[in-house]
C-alpha positions as CSV (number, residue, x, y, z in Angstrom):
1,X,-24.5,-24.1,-20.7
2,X,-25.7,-20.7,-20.5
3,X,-22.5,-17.8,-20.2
4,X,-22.5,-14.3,-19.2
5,X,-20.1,-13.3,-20.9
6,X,-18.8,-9.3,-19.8
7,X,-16.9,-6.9,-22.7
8,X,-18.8,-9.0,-25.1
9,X,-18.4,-6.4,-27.7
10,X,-15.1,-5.8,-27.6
11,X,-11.3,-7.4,-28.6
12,X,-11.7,-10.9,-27.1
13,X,-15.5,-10.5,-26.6
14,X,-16.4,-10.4,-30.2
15,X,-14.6,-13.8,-30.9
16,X,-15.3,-15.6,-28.1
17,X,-19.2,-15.0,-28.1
18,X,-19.2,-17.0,-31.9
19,X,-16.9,-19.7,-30.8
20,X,-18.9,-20.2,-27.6
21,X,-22.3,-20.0,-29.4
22,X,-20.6,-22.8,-32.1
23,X,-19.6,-25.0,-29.2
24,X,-23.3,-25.0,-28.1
25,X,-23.3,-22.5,-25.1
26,X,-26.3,-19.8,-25.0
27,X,-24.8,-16.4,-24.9
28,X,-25.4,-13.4,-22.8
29,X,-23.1,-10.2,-23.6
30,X,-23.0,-6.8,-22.2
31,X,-22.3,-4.0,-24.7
32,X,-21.4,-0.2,-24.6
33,X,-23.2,1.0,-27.9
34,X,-26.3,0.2,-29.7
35,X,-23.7,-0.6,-32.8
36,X,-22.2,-3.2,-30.7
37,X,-25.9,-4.4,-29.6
38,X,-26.9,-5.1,-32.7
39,X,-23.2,-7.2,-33.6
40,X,-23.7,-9.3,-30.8
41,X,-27.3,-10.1,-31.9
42,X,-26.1,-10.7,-35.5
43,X,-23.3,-12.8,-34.2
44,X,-25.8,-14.9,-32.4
45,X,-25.4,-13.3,-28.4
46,X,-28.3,-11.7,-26.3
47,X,-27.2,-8.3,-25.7
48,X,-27.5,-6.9,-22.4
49,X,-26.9,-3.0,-21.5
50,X,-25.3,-3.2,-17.6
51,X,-23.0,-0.8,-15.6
52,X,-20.4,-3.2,-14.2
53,X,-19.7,-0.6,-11.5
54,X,-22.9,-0.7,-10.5
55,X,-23.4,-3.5,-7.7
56,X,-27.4,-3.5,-7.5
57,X,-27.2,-3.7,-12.0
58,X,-24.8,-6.5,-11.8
59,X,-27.0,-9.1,-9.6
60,X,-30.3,-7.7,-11.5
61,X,-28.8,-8.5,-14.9
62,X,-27.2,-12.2,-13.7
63,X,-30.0,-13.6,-11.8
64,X,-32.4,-12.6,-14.7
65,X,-30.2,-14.4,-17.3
66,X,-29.9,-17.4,-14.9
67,X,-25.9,-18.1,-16.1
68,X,-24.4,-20.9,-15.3
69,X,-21.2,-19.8,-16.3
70,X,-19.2,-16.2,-16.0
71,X,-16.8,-15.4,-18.5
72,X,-15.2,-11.7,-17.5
73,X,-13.6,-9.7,-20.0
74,X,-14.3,-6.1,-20.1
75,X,-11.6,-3.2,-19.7
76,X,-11.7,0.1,-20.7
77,X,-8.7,-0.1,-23.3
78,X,-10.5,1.1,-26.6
79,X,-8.4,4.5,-28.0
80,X,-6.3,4.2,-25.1
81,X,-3.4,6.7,-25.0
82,X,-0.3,5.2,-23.4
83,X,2.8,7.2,-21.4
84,X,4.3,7.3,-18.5
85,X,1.7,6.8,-16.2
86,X,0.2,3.1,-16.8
87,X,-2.1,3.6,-14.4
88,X,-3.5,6.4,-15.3
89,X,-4.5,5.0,-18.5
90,X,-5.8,1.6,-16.6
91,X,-8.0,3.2,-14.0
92,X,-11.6,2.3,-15.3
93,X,-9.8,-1.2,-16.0
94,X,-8.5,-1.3,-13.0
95,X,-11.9,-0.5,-11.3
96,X,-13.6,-3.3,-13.7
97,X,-11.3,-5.7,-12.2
98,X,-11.7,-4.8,-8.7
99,X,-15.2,-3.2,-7.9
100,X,-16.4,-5.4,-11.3
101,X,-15.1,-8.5,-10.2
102,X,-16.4,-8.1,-6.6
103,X,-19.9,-7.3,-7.8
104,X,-19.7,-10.3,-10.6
105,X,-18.4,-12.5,-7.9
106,X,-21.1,-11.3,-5.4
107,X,-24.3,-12.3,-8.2
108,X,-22.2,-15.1,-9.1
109,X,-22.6,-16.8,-5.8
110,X,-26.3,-15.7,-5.3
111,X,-27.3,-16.9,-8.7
112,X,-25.6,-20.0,-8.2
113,X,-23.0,-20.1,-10.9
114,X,-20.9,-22.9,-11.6
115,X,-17.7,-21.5,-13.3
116,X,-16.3,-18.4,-13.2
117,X,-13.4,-17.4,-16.2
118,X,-11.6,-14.1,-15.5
119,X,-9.2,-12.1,-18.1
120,X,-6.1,-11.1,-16.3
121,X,-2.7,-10.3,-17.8
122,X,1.0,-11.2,-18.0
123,X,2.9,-7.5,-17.7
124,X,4.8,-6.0,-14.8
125,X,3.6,-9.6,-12.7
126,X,6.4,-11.6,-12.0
127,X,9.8,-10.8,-9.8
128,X,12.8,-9.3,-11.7
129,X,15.2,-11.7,-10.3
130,X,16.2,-15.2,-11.0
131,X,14.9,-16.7,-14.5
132,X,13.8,-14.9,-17.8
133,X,10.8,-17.5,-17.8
134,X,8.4,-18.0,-15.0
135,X,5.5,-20.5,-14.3
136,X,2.3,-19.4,-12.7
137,X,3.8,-20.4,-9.1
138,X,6.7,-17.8,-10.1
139,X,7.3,-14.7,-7.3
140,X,5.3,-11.8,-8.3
141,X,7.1,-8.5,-8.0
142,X,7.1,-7.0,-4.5
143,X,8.2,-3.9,-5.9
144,X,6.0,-3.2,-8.8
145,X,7.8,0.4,-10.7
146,X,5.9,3.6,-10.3
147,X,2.6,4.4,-12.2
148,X,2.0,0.7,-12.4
149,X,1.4,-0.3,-9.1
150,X,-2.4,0.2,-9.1
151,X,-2.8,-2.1,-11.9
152,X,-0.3,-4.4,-10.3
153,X,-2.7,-4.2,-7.5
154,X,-5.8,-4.4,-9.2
155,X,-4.8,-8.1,-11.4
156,X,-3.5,-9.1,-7.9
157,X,-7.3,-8.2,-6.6
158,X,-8.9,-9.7,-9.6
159,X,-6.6,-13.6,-9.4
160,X,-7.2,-13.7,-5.3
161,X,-10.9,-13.1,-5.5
162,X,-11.7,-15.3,-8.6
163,X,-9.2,-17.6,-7.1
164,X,-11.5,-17.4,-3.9
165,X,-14.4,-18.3,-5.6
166,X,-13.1,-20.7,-7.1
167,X,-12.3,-19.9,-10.9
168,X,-10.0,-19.8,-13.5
169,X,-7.7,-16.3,-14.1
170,X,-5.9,-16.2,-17.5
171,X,-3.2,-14.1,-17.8
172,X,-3.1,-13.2,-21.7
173,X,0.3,-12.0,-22.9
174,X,0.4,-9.1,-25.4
175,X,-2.2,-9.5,-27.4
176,X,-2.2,-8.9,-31.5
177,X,-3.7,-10.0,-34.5
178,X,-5.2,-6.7,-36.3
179,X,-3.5,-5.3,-38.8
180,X,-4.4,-2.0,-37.6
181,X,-3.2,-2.6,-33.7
182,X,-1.4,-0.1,-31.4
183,X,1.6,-2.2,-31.6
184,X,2.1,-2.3,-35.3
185,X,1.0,1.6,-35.5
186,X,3.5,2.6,-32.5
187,X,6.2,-0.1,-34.5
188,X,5.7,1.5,-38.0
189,X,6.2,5.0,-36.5
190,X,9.6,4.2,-34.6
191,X,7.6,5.0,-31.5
192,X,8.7,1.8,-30.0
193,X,12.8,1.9,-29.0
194,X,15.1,-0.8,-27.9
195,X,15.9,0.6,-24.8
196,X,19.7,-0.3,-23.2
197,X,20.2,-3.8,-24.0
198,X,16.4,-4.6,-24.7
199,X,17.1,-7.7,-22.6
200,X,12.9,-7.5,-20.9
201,X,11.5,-10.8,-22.3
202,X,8.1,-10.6,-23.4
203,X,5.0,-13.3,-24.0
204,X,3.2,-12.9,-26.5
205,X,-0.4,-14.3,-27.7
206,X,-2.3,-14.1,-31.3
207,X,-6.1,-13.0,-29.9
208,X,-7.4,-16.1,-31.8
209,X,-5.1,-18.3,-29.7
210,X,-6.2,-16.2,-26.8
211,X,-10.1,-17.0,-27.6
212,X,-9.2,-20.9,-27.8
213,X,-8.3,-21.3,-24.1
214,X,-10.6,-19.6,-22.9
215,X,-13.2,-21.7,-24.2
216,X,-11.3,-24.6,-23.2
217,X,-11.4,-22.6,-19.5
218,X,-15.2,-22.8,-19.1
219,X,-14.4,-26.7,-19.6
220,X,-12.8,-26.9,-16.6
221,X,-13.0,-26.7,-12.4
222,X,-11.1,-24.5,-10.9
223,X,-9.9,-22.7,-9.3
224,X,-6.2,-22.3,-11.3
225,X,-4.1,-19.5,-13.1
226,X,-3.0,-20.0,-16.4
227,X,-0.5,-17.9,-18.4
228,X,-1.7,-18.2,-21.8
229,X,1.2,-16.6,-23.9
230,X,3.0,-18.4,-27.3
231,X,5.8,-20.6,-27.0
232,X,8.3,-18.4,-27.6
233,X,9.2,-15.4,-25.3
234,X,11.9,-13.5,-26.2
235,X,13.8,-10.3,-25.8
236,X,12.6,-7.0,-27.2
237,X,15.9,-6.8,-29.2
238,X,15.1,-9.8,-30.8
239,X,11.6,-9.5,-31.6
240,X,11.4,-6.2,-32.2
241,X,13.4,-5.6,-35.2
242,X,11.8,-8.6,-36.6
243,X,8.6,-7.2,-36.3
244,X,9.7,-3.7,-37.9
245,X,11.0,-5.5,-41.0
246,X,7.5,-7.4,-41.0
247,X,5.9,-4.6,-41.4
248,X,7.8,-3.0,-43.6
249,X,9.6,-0.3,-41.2
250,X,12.4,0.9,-40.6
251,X,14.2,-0.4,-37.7
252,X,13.5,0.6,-34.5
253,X,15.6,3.2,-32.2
254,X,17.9,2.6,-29.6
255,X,18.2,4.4,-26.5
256,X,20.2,4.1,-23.6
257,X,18.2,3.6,-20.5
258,X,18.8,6.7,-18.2
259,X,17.4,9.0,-21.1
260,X,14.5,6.6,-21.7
261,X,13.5,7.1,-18.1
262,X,13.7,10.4,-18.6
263,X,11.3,10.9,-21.6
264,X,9.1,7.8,-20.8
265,X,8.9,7.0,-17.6
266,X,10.2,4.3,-15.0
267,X,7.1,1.8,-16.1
268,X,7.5,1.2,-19.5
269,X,11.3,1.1,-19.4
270,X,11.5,-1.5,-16.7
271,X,9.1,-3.7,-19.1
272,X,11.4,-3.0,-21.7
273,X,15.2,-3.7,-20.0
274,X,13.9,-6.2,-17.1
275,X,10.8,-7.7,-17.6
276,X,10.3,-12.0,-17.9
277,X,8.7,-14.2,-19.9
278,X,5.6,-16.8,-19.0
279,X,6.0,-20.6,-19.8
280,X,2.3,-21.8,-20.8
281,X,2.8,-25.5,-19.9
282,X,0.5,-25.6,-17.3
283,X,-2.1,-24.2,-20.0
284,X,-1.6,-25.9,-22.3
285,X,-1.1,-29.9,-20.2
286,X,-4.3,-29.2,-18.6
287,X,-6.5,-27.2,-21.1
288,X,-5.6,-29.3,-23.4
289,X,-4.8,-26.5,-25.5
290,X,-3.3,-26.3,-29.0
291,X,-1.9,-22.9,-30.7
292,X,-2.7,-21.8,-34.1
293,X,0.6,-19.6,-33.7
294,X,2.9,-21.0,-31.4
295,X,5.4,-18.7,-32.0
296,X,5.2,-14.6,-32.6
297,X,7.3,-14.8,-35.6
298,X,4.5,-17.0,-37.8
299,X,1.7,-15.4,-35.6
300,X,3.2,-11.4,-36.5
301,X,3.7,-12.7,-40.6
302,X,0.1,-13.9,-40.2
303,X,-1.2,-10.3,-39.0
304,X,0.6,-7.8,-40.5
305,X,2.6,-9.0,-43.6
306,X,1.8,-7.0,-46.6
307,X,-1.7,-8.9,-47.8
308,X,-2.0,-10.7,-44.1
309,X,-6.0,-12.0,-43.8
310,X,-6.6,-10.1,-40.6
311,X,-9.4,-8.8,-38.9
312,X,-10.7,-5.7,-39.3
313,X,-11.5,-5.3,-35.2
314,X,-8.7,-2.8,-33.9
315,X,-7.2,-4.1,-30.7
316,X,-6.3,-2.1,-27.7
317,X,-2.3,-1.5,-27.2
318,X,-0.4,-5.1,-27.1
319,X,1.6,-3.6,-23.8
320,X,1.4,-0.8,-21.8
C-alpha cells in the first residue's frame, strides 16, 4: 500500500515512516526543512515539500503520489511556548486540523483513497461530570474553558470530517518518551504544580505505543475513534510526584486553585483539578493492539530514569 503520510518529519512522523516502510507500505512524507528531507530519505520515505494550507498544493501533491492510504499528523508544536492561552499557542495546529484536513479530505476523495488515519487528541475533550474514565462514546464538554475553545473546536472539526469520510481519528493521550521533553523539563524545574486537590485524571501514551496503533489503524475500515492512552489514568497528585522523583526532582508545588487561576489561567487549571481519563478498550479489542508500556509508571522509568535508552527526537509539550 502506498501512504501519504503528513508531519512525516516530526514527533510521531519520524517513527511511523520506518515502522510503516518495515511493514511493507511505500512511503510518502512532507517535511519543513531540507534537514528533515534528507532524514526521511535516509530512513527510507519520499520526501515531499507541500503547504498543507494550501488547497490547490494539497491535491497536486496526492494525486501525483497516487496514495492509497492518508496518514495525518502534522501540527505546529515544535518549540512551543505554553501559558494561559492554549489557543494561542495551537492556532497553526488548529488550522492544520481544520483547513488541512478539509483540503487532505478534498484530494483524498478525488484521488481515490482508501483509508484515511487522522491524529487527534485526548485533553479538554470529554464532559466534567459523571465518571473519571470515559469511552469514545463519552459526552464531550459543552463548555470547553476559555483559551481552549478553538482547539476544542478545531479536534471537534477534524473527528466529524474524517469521521465523514469515513476514517479513523486517534486521540493520543500525553505523549512522552524523550528524555529531553517539555514535560520532564517543566517537571525538573518545579514548573508543573499540583493544583487544589490535583484530582484532573490524565491519559497518558509512550510515542512508541502511540506509533503501534497507528499502524494497526491503516489496517482497518473505518470510520471509528479510538483513544489510544496507557492503561492507567490517574490523578495528577499521583502521578506527578512519581514522575518528579523519577527524574530526580524535587517534588512538585502545590497551589490552591484560585491563585493558580490567577497566575495561569482558567485552561490549564481546569485540566489539572477536573479533567478525565480515556479507557482504551475499544483500541485495543479492535486494533488488536498491544502496549510496550501499559502503564506510565514503567513507560516514565523507561524514558527518563538516570541512563534510560531514549530517543534523542525532542517532543512537543506532553499537555497543554
Amino acid at each position: 500500500m502506498r501512504v501519504f503520510v503528513t508531519g512525516a518529519s516530526g514527533v510521531i512522523g519520524t517513527r511511523l515512516v520506518p515502522q510503516l516502510i518495515e511493514a511493507g507500505y511505500e512511503v510518502t512524507g512532507t517535511f519543513n526543512s531540507p534537514a528533515s528531507a534528507e532524514r526521511l530519505r535516509t530512513l527510507g520515505g519520499n520526501p515531499v515539500m507541500v503547504d498543507l494550507l494550501n488547497a490547490g498544493a494539497v491535491r497536486k501533491a496526492v494525486l501525483e503520489t497516487e496514495p492509497e492510504a492518508i496518514v495525518h499528523e502534522a501540527t505546529a508544536l515544535a518549540n512551543a511556548k505554553w501559558g494561559r492561552d492554549v489557543d494561542k499557542t495551537m492556532a497553526k495546529t488548529n488550522e492544520l486540523r481544520t483547513k488541512g484536513t478539509d483540503a487532505l479530505l478534498a484530494a483524498a476523495r478525488e484521488a481515490g483513497v482508501r483509508r484515511f488515519v487522522v491524529q487527534s487528541a485526548l485533553w479538554y475533550r470529554f464532559a466534567r461530570e459523571g465518571g473519571a474514565i470515559k469511552t469514545e462514546d463519552g459526552p464531550l464538554d459543552p463548555t470547553p474553558p476559555r483559551h481552549a475553545q478553538q482547539t476544542v473546536a478545531a479536534m471537534n472539526h477534524l473527528e466529524q470530517a474524517v469521521s465523514g469520510f469515513g476514517g479513523i481519528a486517534l486521540r493520543y493521550g500525553g505523549l512522552y518518551g524523550a528524555a529531553n521533553d517539555e514535560l520532564a523539563l517543566s517537571v525538573r524545574k518545579r514548573q508543573f504544580p499540583i493544583v487544589g486537590d490535583g484530582g484532573g485524571i490524565f491519559s497518558f501514551i509512550h510515542v512508541e505505543d502511540a506509533v503501534a496503533a497507528t499502524v494497526l489503524a491503516l489496517e482497518h475500515e473505518g470510520p471509528a475513534i479510538y483513544n489510544i492512552a496507557d492503561d492507567e489514568p490517574a490523578p495528577v497528585r499521583e502521578w506527578l510526584p512519581v514522575l518528579a522523583q523519577v527524574l530526580g526532582a524535587k517534588p512538585p508545588r502545590r497551589f490552591p486553585t484560585g491563585l493558580a487561576r490567577l497566575v495561569a489561567g482558567e485552561a490549564p487549571v481546569v485540566l489539572i483539578t477536573e479533567g478525565r481519563g480515556a479507557s482504551n478498550a475499544k483500541a485495543k479489542r479492535e486494533l488488536g493492539w498491544t502496549l510496550r508500556y501499559p502503564s506510565w509508571r514503567e513507560g516514565f522509568a523507561a524514558a527518563y530514569a538516570p541512563g534510560a535508552a531514549s530517543t534523542s527526537e525532542p517532543l512537543s509539550p506532553a499537555l497543554p
